[in-house]
N, CA and C atoms as a LAMMPS dump frame, in Angstrom:
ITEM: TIMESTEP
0
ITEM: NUMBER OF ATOMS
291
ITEM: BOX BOUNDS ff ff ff
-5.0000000000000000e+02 5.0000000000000000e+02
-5.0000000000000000e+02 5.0000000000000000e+02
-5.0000000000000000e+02 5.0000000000000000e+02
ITEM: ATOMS id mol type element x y z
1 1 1 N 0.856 -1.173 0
2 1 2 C 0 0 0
3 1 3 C 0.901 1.235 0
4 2 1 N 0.38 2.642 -0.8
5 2 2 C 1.586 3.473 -0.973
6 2 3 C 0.65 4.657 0.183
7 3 1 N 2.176 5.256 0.575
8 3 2 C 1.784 6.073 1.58
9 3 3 C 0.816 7.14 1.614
10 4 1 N 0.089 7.636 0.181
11 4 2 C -0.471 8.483 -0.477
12 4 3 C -1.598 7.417 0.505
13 5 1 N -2.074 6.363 0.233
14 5 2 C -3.028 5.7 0.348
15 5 3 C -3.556 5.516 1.739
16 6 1 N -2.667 5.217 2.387
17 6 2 C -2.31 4.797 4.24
18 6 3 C -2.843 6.681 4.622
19 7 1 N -1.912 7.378 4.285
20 7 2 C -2.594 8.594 4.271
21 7 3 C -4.243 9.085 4.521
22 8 1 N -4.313 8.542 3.401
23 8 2 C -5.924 9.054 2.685
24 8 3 C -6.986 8.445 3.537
25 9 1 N -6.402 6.997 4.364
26 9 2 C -6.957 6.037 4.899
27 9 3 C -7.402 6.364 6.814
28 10 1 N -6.08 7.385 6.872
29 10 2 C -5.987 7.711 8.437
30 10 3 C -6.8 8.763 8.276
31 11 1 N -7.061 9.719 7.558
32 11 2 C -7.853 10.957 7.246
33 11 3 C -9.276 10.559 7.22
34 12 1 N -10.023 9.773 6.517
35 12 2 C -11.1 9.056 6.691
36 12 3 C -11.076 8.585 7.524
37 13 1 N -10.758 7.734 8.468
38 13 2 C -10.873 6.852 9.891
39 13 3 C -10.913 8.346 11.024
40 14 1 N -9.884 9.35 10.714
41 14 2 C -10.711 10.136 11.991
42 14 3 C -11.516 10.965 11.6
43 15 1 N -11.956 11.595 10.203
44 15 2 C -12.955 12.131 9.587
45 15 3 C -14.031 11.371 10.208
46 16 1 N -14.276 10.287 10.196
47 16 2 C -15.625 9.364 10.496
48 16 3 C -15.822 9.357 11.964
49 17 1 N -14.547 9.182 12.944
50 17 2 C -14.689 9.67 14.353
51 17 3 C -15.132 10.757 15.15
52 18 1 N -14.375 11.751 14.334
53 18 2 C -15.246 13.022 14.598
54 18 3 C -16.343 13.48 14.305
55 19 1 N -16.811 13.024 12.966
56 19 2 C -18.228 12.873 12.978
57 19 3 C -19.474 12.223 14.023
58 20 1 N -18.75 11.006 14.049
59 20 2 C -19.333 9.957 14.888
60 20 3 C -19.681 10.849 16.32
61 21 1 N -18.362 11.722 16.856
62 21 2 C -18.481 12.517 18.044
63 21 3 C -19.269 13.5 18.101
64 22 1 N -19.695 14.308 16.732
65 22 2 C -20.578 15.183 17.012
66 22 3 C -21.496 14.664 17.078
67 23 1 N -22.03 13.447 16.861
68 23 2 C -23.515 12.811 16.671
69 23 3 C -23.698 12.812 18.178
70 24 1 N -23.259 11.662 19.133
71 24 2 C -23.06 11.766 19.888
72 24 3 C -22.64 13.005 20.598
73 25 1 N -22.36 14.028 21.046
74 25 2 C -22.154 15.091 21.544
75 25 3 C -23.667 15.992 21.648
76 26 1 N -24.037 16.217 20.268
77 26 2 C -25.968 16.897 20.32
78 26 3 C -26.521 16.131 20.126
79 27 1 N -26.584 14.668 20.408
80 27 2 C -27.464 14.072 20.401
81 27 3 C -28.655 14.162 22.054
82 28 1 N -29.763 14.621 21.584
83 28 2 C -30.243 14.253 23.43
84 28 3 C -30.937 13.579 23.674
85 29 1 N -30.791 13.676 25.277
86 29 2 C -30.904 12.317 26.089
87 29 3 C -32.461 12.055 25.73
88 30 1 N -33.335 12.955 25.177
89 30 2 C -34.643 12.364 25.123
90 30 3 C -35.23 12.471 23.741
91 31 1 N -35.666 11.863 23.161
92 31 2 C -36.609 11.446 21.783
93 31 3 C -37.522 12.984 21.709
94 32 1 N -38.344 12.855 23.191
95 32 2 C -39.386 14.385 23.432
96 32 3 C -38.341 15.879 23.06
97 33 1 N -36.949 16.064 23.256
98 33 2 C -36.338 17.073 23.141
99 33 3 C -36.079 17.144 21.335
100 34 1 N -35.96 18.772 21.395
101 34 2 C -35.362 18.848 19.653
102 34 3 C -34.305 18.793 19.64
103 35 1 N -33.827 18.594 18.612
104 35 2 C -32.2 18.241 18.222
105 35 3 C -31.636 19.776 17.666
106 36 1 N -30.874 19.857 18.517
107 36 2 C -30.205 21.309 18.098
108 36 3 C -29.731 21.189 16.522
109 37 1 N -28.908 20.244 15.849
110 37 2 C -28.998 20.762 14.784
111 37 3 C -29.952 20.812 13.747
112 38 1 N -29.894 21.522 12.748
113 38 2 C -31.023 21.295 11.828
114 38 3 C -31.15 19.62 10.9
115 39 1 N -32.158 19.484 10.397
116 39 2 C -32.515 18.004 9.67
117 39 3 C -31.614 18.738 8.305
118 40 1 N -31.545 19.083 7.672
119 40 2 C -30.269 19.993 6.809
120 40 3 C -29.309 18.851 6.883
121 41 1 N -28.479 19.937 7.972
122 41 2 C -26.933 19.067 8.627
123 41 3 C -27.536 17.823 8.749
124 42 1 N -28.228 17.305 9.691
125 42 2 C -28.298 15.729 9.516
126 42 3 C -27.88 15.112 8.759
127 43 1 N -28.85 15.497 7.791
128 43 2 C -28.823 14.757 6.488
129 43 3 C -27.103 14.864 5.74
130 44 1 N -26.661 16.223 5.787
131 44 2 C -25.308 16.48 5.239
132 44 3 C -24.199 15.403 6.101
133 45 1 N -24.432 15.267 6.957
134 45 2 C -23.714 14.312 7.676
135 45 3 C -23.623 12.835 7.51
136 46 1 N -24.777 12.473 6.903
137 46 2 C -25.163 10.869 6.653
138 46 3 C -24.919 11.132 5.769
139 47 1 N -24.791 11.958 4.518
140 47 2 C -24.621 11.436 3.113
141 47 3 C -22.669 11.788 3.525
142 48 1 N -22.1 12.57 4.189
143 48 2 C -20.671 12.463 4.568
144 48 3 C -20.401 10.675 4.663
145 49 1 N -20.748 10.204 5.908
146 49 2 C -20.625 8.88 6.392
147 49 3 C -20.648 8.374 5.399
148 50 1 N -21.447 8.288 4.873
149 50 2 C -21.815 7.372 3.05
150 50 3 C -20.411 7.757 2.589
151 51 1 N -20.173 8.82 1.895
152 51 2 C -19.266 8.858 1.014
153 51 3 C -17.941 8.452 1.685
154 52 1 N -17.739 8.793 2.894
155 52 2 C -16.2 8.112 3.971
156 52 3 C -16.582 6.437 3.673
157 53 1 N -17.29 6.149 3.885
158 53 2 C -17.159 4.412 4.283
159 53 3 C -17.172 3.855 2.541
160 54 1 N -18.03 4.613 1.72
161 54 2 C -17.497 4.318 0.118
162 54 3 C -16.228 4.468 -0.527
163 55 1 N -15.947 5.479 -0.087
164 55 2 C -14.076 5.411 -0.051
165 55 3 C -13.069 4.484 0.449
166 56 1 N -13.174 4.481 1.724
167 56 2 C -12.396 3.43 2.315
168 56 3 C -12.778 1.809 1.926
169 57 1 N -14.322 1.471 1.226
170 57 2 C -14.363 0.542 0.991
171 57 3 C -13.453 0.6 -0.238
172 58 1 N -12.868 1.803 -1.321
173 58 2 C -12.749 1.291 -2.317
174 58 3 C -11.29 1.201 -2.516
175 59 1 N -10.523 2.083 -1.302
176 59 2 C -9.393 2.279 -0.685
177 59 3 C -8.756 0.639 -0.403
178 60 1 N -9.901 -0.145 -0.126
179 60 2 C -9.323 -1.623 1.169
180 60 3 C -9.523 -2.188 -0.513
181 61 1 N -10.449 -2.34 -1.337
182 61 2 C -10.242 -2.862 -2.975
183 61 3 C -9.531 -2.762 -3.921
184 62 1 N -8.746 -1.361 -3.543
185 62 2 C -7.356 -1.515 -4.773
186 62 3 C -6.355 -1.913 -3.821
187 63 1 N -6.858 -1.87 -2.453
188 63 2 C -5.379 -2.931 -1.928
189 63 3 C -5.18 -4.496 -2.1
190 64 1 N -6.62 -4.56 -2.277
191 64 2 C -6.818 -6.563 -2.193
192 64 3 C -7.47 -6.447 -0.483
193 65 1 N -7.356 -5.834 0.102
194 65 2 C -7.839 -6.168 1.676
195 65 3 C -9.287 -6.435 1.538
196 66 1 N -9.638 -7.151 2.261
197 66 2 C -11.081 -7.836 2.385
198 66 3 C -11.613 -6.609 4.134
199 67 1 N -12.873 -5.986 3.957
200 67 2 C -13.543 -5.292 4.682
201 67 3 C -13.862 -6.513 6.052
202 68 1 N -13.47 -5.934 6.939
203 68 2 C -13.645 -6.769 8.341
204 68 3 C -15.159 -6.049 8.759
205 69 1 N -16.205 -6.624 9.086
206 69 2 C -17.319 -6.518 9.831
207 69 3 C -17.485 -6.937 11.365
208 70 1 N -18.106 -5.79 12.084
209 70 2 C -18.049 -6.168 13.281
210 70 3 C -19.071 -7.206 13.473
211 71 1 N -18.424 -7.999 15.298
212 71 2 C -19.514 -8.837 15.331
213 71 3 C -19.311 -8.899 16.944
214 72 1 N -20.705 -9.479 17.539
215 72 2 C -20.057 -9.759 18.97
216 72 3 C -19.632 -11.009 19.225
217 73 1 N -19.06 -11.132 20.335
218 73 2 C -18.399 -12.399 20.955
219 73 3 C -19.147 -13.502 21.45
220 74 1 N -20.749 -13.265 21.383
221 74 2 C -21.619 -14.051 22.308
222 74 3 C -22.12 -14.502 20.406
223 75 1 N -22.227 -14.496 19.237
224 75 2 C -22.69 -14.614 18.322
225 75 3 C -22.009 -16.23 17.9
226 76 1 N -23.114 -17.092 17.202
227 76 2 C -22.627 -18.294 17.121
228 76 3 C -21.749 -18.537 15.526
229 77 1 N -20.77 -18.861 15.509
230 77 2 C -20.075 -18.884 14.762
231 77 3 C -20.632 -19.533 13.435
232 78 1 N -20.366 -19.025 12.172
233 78 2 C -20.72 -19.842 10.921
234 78 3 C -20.537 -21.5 10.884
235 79 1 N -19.467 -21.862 11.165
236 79 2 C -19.239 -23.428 11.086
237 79 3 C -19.083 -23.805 12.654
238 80 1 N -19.519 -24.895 12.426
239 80 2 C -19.272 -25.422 14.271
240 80 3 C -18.353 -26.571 13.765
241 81 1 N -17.113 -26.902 15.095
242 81 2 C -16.394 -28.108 14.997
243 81 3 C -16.961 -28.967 15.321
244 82 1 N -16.821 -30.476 14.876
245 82 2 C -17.361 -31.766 15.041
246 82 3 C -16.14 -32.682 15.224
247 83 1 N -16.103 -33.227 16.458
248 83 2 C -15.423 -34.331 16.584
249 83 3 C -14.835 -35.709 15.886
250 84 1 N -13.861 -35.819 15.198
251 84 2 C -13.739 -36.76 14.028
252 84 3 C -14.146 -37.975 15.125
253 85 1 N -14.086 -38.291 15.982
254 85 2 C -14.273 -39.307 17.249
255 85 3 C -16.446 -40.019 17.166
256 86 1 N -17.107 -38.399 16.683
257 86 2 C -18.548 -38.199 16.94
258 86 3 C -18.654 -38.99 15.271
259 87 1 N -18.076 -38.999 14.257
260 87 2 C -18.894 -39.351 13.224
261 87 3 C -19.302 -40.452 12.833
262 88 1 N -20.6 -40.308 12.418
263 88 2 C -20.626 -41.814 12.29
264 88 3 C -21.249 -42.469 13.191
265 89 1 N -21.454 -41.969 14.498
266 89 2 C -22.164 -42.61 15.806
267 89 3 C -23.082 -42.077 15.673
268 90 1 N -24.345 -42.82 16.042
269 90 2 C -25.574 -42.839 16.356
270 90 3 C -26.079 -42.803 17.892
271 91 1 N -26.689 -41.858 17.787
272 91 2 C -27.014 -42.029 19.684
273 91 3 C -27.956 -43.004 19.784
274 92 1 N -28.297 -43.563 21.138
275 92 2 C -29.408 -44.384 21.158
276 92 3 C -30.96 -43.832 21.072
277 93 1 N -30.755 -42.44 21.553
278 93 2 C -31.308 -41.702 21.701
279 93 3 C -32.523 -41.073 19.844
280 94 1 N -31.296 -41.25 18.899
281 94 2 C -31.922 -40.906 17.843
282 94 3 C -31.935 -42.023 17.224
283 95 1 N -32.023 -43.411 17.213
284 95 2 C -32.229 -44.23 16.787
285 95 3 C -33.514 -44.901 17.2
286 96 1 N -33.969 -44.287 18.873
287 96 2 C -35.678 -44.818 18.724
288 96 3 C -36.591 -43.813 18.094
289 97 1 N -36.03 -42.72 17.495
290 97 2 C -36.7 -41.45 16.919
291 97 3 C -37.455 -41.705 15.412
């Protein structure tokens, strides 16, 4: 990756943080309160986010890097391991089934 790129890459990652912080920052604590900024900016802000995370997706594509998605830790994994020991056995259990 050329440094032009790594560059362009750290600029977007805190571009999107600081965004992220003003959301959080006027955001208030209640649904019933108005939102100090205008629906305007809102909106100018989400179509920002859009265009940062379209970049960097296309940033991680001329590198070859594959986009990592978050996930939590309690989430059940795509493949489960199976015991080479388990195959092939029948419980007794599913055999009066």
């Amino acid at each position: 990756m050329s440094e032009d790129s790594s560059k362009e890459r750290e600029v977007l990652r805190i571009m999107r943080k600081v965004l992220a912080q003003i959301i959080k920052d006027t955001t208030p604590a209640s649904r019933a309160m108005k939102h100090p900024l205008s629906d305007q900016t809102i909106q100018d802000i989400r179509n920002c986010l859009g265009l940062i995370s379209l970049r960097e997706r296309e940033l991680a594509d001329i590198a070859g890097a594959t986009m990592e998605r978050p996930y939590f830790t309690d989430d059940k994994p795509a493949a489960e391991v199976v015991s080479i020991n388990t195959i092939g056995r029948v419980k007794k259990d599913e055999e009066d089934a």
